[in-house]
N, C-alpha and C positions, 0 to 999 in steps of 0.2 A: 433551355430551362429559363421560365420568368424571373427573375429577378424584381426585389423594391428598390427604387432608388433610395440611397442613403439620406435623405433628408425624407423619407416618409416612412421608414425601418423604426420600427417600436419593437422592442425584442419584447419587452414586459406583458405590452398590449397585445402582441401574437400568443404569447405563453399562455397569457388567459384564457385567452380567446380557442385556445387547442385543448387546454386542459377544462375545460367547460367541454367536451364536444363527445357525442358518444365512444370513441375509441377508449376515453381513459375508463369508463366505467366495463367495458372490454377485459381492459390489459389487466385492471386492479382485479375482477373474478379471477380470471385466467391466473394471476400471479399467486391469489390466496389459492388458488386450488391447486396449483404444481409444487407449493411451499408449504402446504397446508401442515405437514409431519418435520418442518423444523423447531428448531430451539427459536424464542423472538429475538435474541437481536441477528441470529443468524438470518432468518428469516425475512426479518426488514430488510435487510442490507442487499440478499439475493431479488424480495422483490424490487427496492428502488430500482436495481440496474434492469430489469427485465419489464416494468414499465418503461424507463427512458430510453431499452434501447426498439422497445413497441414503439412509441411514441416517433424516433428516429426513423422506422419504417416505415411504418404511414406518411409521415412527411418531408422528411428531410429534401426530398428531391424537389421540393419548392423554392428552396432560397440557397443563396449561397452558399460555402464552407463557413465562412466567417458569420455568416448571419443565423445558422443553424448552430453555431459554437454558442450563439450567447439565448439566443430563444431555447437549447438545451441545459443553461446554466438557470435561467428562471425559471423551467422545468423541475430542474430537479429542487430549486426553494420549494413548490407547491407539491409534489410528490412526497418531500421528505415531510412537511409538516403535515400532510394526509397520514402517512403510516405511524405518526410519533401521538 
């Protein structure tokens, strides 16, 4: 597995950079369509995790535990102020 080394590891700058990328516009159909017949805030809350854990599949196996822990934490800032 490739790894960044920790002095060139931008969790911020990857998160962007993922959530710009075609997969999220993917995951968010995918999610409004399997969610489509919930209540909204039940709804938000089943899509956030079903994008993040899309998101988690498509990449995860690039970067470390720890570096995947915090590029999924700035994920889910831009996921959640997409669905709010």
């Amino acid at each position: 597995m490739p790894t960044i080394p920790a002095g060139d590891f931008d969790s911020a700058l990857i998160a962007e950079d993922l959530y710009g990328s075609d997969v999220r516009e993917r995951l968010f159909a995918e999610a409004r369509e399997r969610y489509r017949d919930r209540r909204d805030d039940v709804r938000r809350d089943l899509m956030l995790d079903y994008v993040l854990d899309g998101f988690e599949h498509e990449f995860c196996e690039r970067y470390t535990a720890e570096q995947w822990g915090k590029i999924r934490d700035e994920l889910h800032d831009h996921v959640y102020d997409a669905l709010n």
